[in-house]
N, CA, C and O atoms as a GROMACS GRO file, in nm:
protein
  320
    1UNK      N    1   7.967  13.884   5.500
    1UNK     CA    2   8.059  13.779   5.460
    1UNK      C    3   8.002  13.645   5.508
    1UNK      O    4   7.992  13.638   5.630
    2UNK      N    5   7.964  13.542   5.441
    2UNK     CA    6   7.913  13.410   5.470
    2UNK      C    7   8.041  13.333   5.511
    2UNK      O    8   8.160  13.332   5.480
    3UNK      N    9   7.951  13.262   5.605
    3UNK     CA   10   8.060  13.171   5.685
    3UNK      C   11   7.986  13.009   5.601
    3UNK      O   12   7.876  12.962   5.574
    4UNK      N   13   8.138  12.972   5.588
    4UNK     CA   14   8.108  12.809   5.512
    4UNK      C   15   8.104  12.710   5.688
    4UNK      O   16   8.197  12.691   5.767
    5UNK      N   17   8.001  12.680   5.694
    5UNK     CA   18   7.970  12.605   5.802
    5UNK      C   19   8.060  12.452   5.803
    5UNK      O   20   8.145  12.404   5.878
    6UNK      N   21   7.992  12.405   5.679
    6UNK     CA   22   8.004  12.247   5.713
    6UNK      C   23   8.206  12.269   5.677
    6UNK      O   24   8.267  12.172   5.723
    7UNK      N   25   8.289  12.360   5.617
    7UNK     CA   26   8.454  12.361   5.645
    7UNK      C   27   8.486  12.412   5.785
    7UNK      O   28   8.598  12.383   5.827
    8UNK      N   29   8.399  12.490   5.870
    8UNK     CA   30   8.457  12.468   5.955
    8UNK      C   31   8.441  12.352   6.042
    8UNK      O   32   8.522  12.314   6.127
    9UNK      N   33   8.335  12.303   6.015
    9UNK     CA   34   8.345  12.175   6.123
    9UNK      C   35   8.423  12.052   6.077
    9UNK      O   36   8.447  11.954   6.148
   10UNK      N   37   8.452  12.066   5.977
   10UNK     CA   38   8.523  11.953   5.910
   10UNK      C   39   8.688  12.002   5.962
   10UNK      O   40   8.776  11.927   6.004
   11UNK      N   41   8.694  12.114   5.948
   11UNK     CA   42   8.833  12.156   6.017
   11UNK      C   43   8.847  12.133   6.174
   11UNK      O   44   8.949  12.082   6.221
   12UNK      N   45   8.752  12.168   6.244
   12UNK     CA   46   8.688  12.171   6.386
   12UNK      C   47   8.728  11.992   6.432
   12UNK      O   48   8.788  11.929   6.520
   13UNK      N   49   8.654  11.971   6.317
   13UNK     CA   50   8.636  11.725   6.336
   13UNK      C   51   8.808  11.728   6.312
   13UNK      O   52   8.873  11.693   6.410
   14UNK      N   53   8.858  11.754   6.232
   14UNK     CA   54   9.022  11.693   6.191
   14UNK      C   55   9.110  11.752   6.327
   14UNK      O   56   9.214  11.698   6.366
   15UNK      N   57   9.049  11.871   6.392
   15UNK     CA   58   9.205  11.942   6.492
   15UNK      C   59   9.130  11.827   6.609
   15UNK      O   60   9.213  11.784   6.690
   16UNK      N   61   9.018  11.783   6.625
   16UNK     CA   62   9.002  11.737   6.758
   16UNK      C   63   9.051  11.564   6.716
   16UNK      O   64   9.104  11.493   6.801
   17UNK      N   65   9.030  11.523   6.600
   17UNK     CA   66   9.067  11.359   6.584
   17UNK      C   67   9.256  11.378   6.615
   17UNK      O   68   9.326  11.304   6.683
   18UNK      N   69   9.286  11.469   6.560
   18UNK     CA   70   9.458  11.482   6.608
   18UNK      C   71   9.510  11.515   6.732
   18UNK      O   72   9.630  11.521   6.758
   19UNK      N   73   9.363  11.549   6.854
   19UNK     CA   74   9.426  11.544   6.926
   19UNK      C   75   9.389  11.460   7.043
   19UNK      O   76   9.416  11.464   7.163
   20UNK      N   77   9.318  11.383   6.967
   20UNK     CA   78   9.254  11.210   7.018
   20UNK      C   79   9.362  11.128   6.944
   20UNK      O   80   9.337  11.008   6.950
   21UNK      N   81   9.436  11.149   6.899
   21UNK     CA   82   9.525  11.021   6.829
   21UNK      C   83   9.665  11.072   6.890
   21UNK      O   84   9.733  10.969   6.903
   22UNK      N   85   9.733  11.172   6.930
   22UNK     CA   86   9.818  11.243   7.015
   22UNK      C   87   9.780  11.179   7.145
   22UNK      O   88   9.851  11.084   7.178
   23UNK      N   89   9.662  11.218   7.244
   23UNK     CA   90   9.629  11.170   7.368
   23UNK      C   91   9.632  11.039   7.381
   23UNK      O   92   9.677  10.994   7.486
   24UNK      N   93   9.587  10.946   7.276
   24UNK     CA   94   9.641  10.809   7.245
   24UNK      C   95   9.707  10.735   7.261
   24UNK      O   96   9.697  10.618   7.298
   25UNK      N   97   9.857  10.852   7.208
   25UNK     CA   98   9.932  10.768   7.196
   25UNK      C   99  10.015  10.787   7.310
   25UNK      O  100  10.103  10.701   7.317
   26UNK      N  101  10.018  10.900   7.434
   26UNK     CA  102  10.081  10.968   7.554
   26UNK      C  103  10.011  10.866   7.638
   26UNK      O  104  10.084  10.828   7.730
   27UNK      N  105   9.856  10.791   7.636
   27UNK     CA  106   9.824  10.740   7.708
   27UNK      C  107   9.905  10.610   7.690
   27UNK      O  108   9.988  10.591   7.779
   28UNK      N  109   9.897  10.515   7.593
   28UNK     CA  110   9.979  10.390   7.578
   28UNK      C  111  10.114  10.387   7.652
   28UNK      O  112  10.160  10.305   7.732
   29UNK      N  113  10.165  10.509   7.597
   29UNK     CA  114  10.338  10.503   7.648
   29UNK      C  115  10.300  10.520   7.832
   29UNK      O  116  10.327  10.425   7.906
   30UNK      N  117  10.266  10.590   7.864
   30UNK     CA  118  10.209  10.593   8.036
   30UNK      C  119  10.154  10.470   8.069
   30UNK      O  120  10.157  10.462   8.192
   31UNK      N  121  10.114  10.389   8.029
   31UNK     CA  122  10.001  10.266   8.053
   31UNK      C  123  10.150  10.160   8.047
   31UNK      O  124  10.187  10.090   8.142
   32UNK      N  125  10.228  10.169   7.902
   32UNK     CA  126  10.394  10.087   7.913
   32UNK      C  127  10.470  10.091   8.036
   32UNK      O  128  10.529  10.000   8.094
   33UNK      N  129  10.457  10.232   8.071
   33UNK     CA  130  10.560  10.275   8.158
   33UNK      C  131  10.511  10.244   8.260
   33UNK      O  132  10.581  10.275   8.356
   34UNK      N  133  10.372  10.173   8.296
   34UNK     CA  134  10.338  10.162   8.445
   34UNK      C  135  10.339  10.024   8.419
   34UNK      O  136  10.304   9.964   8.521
   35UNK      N  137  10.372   9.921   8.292
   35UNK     CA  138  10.414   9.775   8.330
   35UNK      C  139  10.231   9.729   8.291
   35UNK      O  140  10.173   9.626   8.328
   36UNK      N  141  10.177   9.839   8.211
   36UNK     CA  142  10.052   9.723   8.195
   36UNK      C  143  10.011   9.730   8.018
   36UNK      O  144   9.912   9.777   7.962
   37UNK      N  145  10.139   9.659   7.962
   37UNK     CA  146  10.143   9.554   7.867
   37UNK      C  147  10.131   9.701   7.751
   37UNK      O  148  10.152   9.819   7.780
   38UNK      N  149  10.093   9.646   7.620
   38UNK     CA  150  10.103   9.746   7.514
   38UNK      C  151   9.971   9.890   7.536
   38UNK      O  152   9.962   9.980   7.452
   39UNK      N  153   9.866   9.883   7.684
   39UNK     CA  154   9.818  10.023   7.666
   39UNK      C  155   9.748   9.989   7.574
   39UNK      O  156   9.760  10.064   7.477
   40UNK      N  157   9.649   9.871   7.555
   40UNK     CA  158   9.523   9.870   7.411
   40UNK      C  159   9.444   9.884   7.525
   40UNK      O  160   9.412   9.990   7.579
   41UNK      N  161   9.413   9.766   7.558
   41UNK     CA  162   9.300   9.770   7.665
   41UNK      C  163   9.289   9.885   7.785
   41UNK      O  164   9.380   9.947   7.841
   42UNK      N  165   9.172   9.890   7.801
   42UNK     CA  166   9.087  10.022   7.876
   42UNK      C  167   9.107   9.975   8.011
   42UNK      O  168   9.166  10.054   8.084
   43UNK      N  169   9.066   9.846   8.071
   43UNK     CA  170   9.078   9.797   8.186
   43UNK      C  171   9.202   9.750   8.290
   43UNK      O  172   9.214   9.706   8.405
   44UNK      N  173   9.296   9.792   8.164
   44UNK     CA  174   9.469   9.740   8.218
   44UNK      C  175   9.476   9.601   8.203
   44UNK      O  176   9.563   9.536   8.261
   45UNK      N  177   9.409   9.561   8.144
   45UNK     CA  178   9.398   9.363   8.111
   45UNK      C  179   9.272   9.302   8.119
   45UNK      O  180   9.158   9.347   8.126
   46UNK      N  181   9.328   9.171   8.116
   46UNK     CA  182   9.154   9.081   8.146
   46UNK      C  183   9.198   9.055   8.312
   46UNK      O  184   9.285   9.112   8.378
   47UNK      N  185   9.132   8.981   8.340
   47UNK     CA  186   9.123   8.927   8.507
   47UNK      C  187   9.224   8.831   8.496
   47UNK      O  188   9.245   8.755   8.402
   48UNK      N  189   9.312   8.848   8.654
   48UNK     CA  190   9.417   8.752   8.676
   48UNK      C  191   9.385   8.640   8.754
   48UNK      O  192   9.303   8.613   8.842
   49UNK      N  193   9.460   8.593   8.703
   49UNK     CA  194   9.407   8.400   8.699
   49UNK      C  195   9.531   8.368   8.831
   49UNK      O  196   9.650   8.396   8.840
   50UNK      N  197   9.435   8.294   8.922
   50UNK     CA  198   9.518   8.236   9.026
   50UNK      C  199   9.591   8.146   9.024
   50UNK      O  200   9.545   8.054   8.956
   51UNK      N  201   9.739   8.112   9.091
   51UNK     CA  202   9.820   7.975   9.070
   51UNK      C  203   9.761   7.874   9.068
   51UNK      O  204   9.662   7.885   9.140
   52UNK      N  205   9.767   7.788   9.029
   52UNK     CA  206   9.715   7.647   9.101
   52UNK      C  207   9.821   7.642   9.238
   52UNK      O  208   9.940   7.652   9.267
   53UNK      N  209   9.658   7.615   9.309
   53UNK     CA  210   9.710   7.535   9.415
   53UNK      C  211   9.751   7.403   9.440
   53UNK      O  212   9.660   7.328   9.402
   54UNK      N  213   9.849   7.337   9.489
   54UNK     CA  214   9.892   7.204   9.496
   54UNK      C  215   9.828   7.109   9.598
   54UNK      O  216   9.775   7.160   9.696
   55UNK      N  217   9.828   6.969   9.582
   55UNK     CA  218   9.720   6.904   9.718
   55UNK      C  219   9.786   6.932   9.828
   55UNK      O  220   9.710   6.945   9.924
   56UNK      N  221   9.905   6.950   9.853
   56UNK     CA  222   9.895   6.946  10.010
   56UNK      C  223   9.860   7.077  10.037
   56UNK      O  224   9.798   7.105  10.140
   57UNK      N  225   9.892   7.156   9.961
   57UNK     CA  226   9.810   7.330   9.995
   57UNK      C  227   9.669   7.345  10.051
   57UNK      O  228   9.624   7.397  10.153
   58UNK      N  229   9.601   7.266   9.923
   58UNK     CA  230   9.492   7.251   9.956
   58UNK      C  231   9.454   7.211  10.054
   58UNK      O  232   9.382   7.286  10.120
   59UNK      N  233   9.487   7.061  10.110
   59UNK     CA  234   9.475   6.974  10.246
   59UNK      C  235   9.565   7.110  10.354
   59UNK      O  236   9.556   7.079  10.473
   60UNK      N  237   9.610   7.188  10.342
   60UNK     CA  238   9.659   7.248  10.467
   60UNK      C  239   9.534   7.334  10.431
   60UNK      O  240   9.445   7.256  10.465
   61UNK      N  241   9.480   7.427  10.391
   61UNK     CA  242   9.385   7.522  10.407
   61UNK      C  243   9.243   7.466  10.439
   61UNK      O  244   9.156   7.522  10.506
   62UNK      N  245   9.236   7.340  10.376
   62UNK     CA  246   9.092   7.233  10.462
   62UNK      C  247   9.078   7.246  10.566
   62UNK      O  248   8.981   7.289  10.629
   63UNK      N  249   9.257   7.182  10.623
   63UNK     CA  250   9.225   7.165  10.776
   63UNK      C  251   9.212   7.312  10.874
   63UNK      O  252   9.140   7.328  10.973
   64UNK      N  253   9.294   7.396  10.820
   64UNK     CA  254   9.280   7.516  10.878
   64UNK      C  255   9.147   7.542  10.902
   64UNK      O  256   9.090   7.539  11.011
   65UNK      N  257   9.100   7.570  10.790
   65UNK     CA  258   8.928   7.614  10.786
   65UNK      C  259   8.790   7.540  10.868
   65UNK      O  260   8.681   7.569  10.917
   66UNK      N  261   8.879   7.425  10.845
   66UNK     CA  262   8.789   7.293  10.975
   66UNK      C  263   8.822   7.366  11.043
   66UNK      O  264   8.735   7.454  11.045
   67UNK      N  265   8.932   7.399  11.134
   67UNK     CA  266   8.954   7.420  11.265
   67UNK      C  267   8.907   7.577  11.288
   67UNK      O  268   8.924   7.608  11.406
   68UNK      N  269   8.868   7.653  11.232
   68UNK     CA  270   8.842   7.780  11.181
   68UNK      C  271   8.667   7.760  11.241
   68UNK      O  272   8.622   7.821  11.338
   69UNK      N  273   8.601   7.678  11.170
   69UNK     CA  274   8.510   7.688  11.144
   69UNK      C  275   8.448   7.595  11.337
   69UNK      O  276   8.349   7.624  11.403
   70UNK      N  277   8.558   7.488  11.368
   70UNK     CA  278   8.498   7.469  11.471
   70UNK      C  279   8.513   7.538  11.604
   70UNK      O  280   8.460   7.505  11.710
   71UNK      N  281   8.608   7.656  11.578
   71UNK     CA  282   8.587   7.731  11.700
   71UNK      C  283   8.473   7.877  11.717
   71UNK      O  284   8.437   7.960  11.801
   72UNK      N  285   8.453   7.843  11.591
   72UNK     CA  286   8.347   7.965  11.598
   72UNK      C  287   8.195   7.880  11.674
   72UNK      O  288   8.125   7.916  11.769
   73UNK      N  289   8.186   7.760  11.587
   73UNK     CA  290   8.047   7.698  11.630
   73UNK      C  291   8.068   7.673  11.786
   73UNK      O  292   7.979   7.675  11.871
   74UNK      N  293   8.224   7.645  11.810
   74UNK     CA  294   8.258   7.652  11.994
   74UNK      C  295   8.178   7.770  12.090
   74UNK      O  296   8.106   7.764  12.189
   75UNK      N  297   8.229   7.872  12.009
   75UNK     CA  298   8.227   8.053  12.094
   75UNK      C  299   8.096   8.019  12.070
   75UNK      O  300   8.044   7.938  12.147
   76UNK      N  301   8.035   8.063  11.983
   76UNK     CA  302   7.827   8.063  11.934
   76UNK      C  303   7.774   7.962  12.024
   76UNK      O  304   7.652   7.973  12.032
   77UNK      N  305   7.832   7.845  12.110
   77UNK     CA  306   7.762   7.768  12.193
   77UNK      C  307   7.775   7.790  12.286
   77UNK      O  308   7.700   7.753  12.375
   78UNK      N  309   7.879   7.861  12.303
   78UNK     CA  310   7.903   7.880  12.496
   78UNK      C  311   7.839   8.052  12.519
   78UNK      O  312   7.802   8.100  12.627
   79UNK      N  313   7.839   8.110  12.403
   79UNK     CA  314   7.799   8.205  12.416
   79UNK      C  315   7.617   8.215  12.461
   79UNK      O  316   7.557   8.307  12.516
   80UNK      N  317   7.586   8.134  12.431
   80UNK     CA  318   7.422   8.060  12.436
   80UNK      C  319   7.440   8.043  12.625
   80UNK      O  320   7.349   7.993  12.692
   0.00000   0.00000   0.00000
């Protein structure tokens, strides 16, 4: 009895595309349900973009970091 090759793989290609378009669509609704947007994208989004910071924010983290930065060059000299 001859086996028709290229129907079964064509049957073989259609049960596995249905159950790539099934897994699909279980993945999206899981991807919804965890709050990351419609489940297209692979990565869960693009990259998140930071607030702007405001000037005096900024001017407070300057000075911090000055003062940050001059106690280390402090310790590294006395440590000498």
């Amino acid at each position: 009895m001859p086996v028709d090759v290229t129907r079964t793989l064509q049957q073989a290609l259609q049960s596995l595309e249905s159950e790539r378009d099934r897994l699909d669509r279980q993945i999206r609704t899981i991807r919804a349900a965890l709050g990351g947007g419609d489940g297209r994208s692979a990565g869960g989004g693009g990259r998140r973009r930071r607030r702007p910071m405001s000037a005096a924010a900024r001017k407070a983290v300057s000075q911090r970091m000055k003062a940050y930065w001059a106690s280390r060059r402090a310790k590294k000299k006395a440590a000498k």
